[in-house]
C-alpha positions as CSV (number, residue, x, y, z in Angstrom):
1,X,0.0,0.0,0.0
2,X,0.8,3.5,-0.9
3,X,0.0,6.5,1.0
4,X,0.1,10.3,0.3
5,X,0.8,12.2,3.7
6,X,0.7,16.1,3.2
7,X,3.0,17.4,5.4
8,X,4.7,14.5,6.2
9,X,7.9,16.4,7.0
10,X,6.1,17.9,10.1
11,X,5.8,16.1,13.6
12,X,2.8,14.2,13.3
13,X,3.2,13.5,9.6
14,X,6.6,12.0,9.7
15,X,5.8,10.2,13.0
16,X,3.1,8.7,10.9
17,X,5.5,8.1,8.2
18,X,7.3,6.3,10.4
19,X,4.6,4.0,11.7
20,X,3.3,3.7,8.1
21,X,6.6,2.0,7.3
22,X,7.1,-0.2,9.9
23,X,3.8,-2.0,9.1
24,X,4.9,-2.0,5.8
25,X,3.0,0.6,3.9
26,X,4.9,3.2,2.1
27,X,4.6,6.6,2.7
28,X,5.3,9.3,0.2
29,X,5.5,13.0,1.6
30,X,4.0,16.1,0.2
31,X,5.9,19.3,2.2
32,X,6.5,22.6,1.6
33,X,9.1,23.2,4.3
34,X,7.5,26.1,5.9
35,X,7.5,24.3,8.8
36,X,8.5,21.1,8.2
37,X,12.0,19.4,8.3
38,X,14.1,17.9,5.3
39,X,15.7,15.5,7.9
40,X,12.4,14.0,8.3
41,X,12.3,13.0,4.6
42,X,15.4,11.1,4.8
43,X,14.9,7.1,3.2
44,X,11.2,8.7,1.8
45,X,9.9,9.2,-1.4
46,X,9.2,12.9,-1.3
47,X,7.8,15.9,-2.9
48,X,9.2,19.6,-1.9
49,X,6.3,21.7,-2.6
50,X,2.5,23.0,-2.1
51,X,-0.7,21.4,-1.3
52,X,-2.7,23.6,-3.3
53,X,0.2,23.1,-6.6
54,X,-2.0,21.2,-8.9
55,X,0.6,20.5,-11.3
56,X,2.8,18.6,-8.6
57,X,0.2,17.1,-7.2
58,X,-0.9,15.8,-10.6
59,X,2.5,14.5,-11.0
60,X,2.4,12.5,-7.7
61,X,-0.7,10.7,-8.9
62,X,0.9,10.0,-12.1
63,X,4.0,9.2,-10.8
64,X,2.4,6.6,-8.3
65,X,-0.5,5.6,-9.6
66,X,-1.6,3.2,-6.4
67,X,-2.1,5.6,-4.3
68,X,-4.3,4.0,-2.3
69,X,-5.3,7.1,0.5
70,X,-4.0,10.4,1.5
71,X,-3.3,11.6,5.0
72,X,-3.7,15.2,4.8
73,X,-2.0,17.1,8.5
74,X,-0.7,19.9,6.3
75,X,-1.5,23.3,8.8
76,X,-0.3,25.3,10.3
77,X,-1.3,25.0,14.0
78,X,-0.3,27.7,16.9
79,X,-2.9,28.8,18.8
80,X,-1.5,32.2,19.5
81,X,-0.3,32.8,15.9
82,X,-3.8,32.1,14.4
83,X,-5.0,34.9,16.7
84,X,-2.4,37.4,15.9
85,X,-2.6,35.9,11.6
86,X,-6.2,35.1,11.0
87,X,-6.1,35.6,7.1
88,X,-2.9,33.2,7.0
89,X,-3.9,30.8,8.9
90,X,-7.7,30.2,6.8
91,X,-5.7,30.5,3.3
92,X,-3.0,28.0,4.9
93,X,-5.7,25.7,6.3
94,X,-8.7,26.0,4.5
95,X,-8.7,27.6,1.1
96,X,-5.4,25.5,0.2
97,X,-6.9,22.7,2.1
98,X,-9.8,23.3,-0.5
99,X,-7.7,23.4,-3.8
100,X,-6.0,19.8,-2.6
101,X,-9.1,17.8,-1.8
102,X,-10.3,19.1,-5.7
103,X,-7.0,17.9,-7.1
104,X,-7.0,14.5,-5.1
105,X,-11.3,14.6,-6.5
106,X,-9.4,14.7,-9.9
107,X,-7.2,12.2,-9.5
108,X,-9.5,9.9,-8.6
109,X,-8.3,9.2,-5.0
110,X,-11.3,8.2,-2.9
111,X,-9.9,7.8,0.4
112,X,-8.8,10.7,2.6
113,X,-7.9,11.1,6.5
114,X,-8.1,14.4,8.0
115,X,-5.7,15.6,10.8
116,X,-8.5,17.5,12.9
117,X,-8.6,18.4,16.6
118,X,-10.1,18.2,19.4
119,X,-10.3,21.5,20.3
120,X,-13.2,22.1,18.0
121,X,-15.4,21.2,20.8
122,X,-17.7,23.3,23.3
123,X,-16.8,21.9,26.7
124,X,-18.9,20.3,29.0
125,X,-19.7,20.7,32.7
126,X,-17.3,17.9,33.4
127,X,-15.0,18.5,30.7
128,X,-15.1,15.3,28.4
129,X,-16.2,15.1,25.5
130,X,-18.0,12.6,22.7
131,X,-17.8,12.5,18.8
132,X,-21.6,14.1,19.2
133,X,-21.2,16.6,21.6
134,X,-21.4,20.2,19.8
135,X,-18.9,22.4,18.7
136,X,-17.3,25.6,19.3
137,X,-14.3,26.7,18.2
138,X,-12.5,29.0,20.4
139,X,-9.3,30.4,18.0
140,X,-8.9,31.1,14.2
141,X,-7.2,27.7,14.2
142,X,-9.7,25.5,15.8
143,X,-12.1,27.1,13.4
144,X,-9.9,26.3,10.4
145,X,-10.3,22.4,11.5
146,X,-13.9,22.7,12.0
147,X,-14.3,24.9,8.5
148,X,-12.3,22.2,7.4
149,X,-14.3,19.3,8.6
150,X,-17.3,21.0,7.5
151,X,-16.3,21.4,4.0
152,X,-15.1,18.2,3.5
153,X,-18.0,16.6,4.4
154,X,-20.3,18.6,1.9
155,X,-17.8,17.3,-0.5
156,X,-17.5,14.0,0.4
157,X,-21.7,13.8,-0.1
158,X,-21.3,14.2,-3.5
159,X,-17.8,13.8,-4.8
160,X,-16.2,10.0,-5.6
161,X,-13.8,10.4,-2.6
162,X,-14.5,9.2,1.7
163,X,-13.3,11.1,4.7
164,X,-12.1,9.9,7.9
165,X,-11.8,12.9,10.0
166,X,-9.3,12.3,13.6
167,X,-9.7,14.5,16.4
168,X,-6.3,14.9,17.9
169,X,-6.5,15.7,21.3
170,X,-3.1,16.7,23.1
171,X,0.3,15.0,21.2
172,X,2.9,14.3,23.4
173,X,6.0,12.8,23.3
174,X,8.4,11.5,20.0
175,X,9.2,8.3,18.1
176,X,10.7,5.6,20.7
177,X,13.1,4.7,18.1
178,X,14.2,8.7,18.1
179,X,13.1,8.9,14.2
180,X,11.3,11.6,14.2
181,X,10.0,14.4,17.0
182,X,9.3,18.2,17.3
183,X,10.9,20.2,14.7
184,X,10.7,23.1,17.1
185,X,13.7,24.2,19.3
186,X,10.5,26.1,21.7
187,X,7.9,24.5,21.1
188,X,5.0,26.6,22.7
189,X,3.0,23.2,24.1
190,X,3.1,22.5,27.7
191,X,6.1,19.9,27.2
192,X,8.1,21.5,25.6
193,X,7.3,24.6,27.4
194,X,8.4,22.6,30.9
195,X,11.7,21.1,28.8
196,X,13.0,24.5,28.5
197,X,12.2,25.5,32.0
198,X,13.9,22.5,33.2
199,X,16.9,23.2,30.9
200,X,17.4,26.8,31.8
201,X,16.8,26.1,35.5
202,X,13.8,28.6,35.3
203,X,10.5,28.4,36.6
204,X,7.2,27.1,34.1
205,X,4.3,29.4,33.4
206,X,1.5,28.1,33.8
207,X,-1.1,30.3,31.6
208,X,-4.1,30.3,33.5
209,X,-5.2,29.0,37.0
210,X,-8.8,30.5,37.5
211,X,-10.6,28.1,34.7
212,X,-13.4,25.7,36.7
213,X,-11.4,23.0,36.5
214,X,-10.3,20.6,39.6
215,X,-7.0,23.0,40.4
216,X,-8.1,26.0,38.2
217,X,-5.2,25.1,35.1
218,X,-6.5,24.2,31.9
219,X,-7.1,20.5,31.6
220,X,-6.4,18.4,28.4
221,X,-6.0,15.0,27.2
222,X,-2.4,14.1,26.8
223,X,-1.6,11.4,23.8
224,X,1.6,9.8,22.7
225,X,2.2,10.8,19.7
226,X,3.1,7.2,18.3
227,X,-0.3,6.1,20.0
228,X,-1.7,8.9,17.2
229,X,0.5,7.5,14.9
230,X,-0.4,3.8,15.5
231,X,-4.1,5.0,14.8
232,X,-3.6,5.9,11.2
233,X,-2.1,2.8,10.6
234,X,-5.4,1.7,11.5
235,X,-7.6,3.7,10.2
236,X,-5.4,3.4,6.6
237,X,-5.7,-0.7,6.7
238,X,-9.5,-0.4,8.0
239,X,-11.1,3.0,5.8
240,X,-13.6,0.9,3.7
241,X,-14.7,-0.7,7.0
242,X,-15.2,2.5,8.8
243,X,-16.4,5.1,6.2
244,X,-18.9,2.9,4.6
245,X,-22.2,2.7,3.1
246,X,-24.2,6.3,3.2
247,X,-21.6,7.7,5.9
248,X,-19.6,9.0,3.6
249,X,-17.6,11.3,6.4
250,X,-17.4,10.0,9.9
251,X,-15.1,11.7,12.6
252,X,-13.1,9.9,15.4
253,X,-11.5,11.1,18.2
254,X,-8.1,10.3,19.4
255,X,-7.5,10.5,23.2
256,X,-7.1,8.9,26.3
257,X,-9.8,9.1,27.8
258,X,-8.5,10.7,30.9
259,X,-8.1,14.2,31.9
260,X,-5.0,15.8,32.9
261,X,-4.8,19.5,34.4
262,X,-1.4,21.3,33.4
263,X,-0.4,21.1,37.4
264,X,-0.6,17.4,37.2
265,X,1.2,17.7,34.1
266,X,3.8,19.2,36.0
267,X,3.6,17.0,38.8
268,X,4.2,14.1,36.4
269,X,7.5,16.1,34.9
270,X,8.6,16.7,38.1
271,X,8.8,13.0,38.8
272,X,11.1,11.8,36.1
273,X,13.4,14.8,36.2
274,X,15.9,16.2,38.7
275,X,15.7,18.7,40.3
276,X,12.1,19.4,39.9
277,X,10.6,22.5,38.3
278,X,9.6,25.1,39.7
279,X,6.2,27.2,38.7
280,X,4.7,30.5,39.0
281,X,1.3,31.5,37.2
282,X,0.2,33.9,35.0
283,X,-2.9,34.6,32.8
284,X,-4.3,32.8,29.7
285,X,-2.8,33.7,26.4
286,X,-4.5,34.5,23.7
287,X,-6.8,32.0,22.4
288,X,-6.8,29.7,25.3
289,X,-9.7,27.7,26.5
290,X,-10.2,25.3,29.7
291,X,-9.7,22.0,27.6
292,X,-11.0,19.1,27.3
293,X,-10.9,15.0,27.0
294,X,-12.6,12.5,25.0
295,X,-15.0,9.8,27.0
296,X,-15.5,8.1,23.7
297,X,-14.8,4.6,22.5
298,X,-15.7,4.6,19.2
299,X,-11.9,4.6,18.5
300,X,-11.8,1.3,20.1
301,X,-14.8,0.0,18.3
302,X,-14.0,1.3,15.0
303,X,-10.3,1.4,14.3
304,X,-9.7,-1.4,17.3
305,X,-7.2,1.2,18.7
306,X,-6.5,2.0,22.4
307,X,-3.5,4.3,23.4
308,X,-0.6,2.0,25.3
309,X,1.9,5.0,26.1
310,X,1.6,6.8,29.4
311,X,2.0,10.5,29.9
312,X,5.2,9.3,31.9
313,X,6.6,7.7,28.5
314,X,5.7,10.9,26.8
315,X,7.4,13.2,29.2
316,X,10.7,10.5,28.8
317,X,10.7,10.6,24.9
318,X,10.4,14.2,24.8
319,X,13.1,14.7,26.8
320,X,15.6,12.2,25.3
321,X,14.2,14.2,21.9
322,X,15.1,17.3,22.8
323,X,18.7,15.7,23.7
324,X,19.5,15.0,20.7
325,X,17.0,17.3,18.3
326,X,20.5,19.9,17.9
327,X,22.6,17.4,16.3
328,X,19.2,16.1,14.3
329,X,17.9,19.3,13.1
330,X,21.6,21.6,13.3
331,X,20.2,24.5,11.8
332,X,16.4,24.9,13.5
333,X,16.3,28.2,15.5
């Protein structure tokens, strides 16, 4: 099997590159660069360029004509920056996001998974969430996911291709072989935010502590990021068992079913790392909400997918990561 992952030179993308090869499908990677990495395209068949470049993408397809699926987590993704950028961040994530799913239409690729998120979601009183409960997008760039979704769908109703949307909750972590991780030297994610601290011997902000939540910080659900990875693989060797019949969209989320505030977060750092972190508090940034975490199974059901990595193992593979991510990626600033 062949699969077409748009931004594959990114940190999910290339992480499920990486699964994708270990169970034996090949992965062939569509990135511009903006953001992703060249490194992560080492041993790959891959494409330097634009999503919404018909002409390349036309040559992919003819180039490789069993193409069996795409993977699409071309975006860009920061919170902050969609605030601050709103017109980049819908032509980045929607209208080019548009102009590829018409080339893929045209070159008669019927299968296409969808890197969404789970912060697309109006929070409950408890704070979990199901694929049914409603939505409301708090920043430019959950709204590009749910414009996205949205669109998709109206497309899929009509147009020869299926779409398997995955609602990321909170990525964590890197490869356990150390293939891939984040391309970012500071990253702006609670991790990597608590990696720096810990490196500099500095204390970690936490960004908000009055949200209604069980210590007043934000609460999310933290997944490995080769637990995410492991679930395209499924979803890829199980689409024409999952989007079937008259559902010609259907939308998973991707979690662990458990809620973690960004103290405990902390509190979980601080055990696998000496000496421990200190903290001191400020307000929200820009954009931020209270979180959430998925109480779903239908990942189970459908894709027969369960995470196995603990937020421990994420914490340790982001560390040894960020170790070695200088000599891996020499000239990221």
């Amino acid at each position: 099997m062949k699969v077409l992952i748009s931004g594959g030179a990114g940190y999910i993308g290339s992480t499920v590159g990486s699964a994708c090869l270990d169970a034996g499908i090949t992965p062939i990677v569509l990135d511009n660069l903006i953001t992703g990495r060249r490194e992560f395209t080492e041993g790959r068949i891959f494409y330097e360029g634009d999503i919404a470049d018909g002409a390349l993408v036309d040559r992919i397809f003819g180039e490789h004509p069993d193409i069996s699926a795409v993977v699409h987590c071309a975006a860009l993704i920061l919170v902050p920056d969609s605030v601050t950028d709103p017109v980049g961040y819908y032509r980045a994530n929607v209208v080019k996001s548009l102009e590829f799913v018409g080339h893929l239409v045209r070159n008669g690729c019927g299968r296409m998974i969808f890197s969404s998120s789970g912060s697309i979601y109006a929070v409950g009183k408890d704070f979990s969430v199901t694929e049914d409960s409603p939505l409301e997008p708090l920043s430019p760039y959950s709204r590009t996911k749910a414009v996205c979704e949205a669109m998709f769908a109206d497309i899929a109703a009509t147009q020869p291709i299926r779409v398997l949307s995955l609602r990321y909750f909170n990525p964590i972590g890197a490869d356990p072989r150390l293939r891939t991780g984040l391309q970012l030297r500071h990253p702006s994610h609670a991790v990597g935010k608590l990696i720096e601290a810990y490196a500099q011997g500095e204390p970690f902000r936490i960004t908000g502590t009055d949200w209604p939540t069980r210590d007043g910080s934000g609460i999310r659900d933290y997944v490995h990021v080769w637990d995410l990875a492991g679930a395209h693989v499924s979803a890829l060797q199980r689409f024409d068992q999952v989007v079937t019949g008259s559902a010609r969209s259907v939308v998973i989320n991707l979690g662990t079913g458990t809620g973690t505030t960004v103290k405990e977060l902390v509190a979980a750092f601080n055990r696998v790392v000496s000496p421990p972190v200190a903290v001191v508090e400020a307000g929200p940034r820009p954009g931020d909400a209270a979180g959430a975490f998925t109480r779903s199974d239908r990942a189970k059901r459908l894709l027969g997918w369960e995470p196995n990595h603990t937020i421990t193992d994420g914490i340790r593979t982001s560390l040894l990561w960020a170790e070695l991510r200088d000599e891996r990626l020499p000239d990221n600033a």
